[in-house]
N, C-alpha and C positions, 0 to 999 in steps of 0.2 A: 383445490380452490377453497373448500369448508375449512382447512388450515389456516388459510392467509386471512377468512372472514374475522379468524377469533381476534388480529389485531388490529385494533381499531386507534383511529388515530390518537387517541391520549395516551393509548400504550405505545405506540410507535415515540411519540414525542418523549416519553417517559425515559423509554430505553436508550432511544438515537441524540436525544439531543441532552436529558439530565444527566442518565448513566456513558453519555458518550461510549457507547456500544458500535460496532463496524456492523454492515450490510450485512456481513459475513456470518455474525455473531448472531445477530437477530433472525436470520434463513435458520440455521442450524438449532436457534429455540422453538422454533416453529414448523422445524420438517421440509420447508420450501427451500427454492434456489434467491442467491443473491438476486438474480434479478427481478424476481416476484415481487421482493421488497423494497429495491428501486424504484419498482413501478407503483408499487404503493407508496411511498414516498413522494412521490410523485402528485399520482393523482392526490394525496390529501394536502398537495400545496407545501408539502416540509422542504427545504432548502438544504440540496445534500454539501457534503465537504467537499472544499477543494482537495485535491490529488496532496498535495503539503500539508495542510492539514488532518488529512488521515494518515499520512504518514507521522504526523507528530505522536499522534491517536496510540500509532504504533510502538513506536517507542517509549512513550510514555509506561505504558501498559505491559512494557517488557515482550513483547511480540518476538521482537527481532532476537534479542537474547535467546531465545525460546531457540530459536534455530541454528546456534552458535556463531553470533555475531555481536561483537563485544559493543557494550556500552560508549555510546557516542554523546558529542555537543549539538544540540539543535539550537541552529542560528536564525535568527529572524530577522527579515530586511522586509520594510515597507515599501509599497511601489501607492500610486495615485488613489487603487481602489481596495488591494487587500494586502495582508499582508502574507510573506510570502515564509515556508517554513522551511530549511534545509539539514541533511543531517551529512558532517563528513566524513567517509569513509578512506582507508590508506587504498591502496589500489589491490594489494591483497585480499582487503574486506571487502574489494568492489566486487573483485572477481566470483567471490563465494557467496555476494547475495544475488549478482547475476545470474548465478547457476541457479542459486533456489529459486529466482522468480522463473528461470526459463529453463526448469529441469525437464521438460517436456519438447524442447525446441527442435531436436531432431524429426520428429514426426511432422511438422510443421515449418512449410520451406519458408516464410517472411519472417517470422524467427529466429531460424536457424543462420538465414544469413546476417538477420541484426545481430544475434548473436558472435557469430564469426565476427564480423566489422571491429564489434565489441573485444572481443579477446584481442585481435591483431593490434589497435590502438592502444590495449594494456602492456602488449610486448613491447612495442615502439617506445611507449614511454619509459618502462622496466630497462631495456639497452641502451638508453643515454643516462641512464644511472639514478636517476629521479623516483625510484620504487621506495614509496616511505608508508609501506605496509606493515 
């Protein structure tokens, strides 16, 4: 807890919202978990990213490169309230960032079967001949 005291909301704002730094980033300068930071986030009223939005975060920032996933297009489509950020992968690429996010999935039965569902919809599409990975 005396960790999470030293940041205080200008440096939170500082890091999250000028340096566009991830929950991730900010836990790991600080010794705590993502979530402490969440909840700091939080409580001092900061408005975190949407989910497409840190994924943009990501790419940008070369994240994904980092883990052997080739440089992609990030498309942006507005809808009423935000706008919405996507990145598109061939079904190859799908398959190997699937594995990274859920390199853990086995241990873990709602996972494992999202996972699975996941692989079996890459194969079905891969045998009608549409695999443009």
């Amino acid at each position: 807890m005396e960790k999470l005291e030293k940041l205080t909301k200008d440096k939170l704002i500082s890091l999250y919202i000028n340096e566009r730094k991830s929950l991730a980033d900010i836990a790991k300068l600080y010794g705590v978990s993502r979530v402490a930071v969440y909840k700091k986030l939080k409580k001092c009223g900061i408005k975190q990213r949407s989910k497409s939005e840190a994924r943009l975060e990501a790419q940008k920032q070369g994240k994904l490169q980092g883990l052997g996933m080739p440089k992609r297009v990030i498309y942006c489509q507005n809808d009423r309230r935000n706008p919405y950020y996507s990145i598109v992968y061939g079904h190859k690429d799908c398959e190997k960032l699937f594995k990274i996010m859920y390199k853990n999935a086995p241990g873990r039965l709602f996972l494992e079967r999202k996972y699975n569902r996941f692989l079996e919809g890459l194969r079905s599409v891969s045998v009608g001949g549409r695999d443009n990975g």
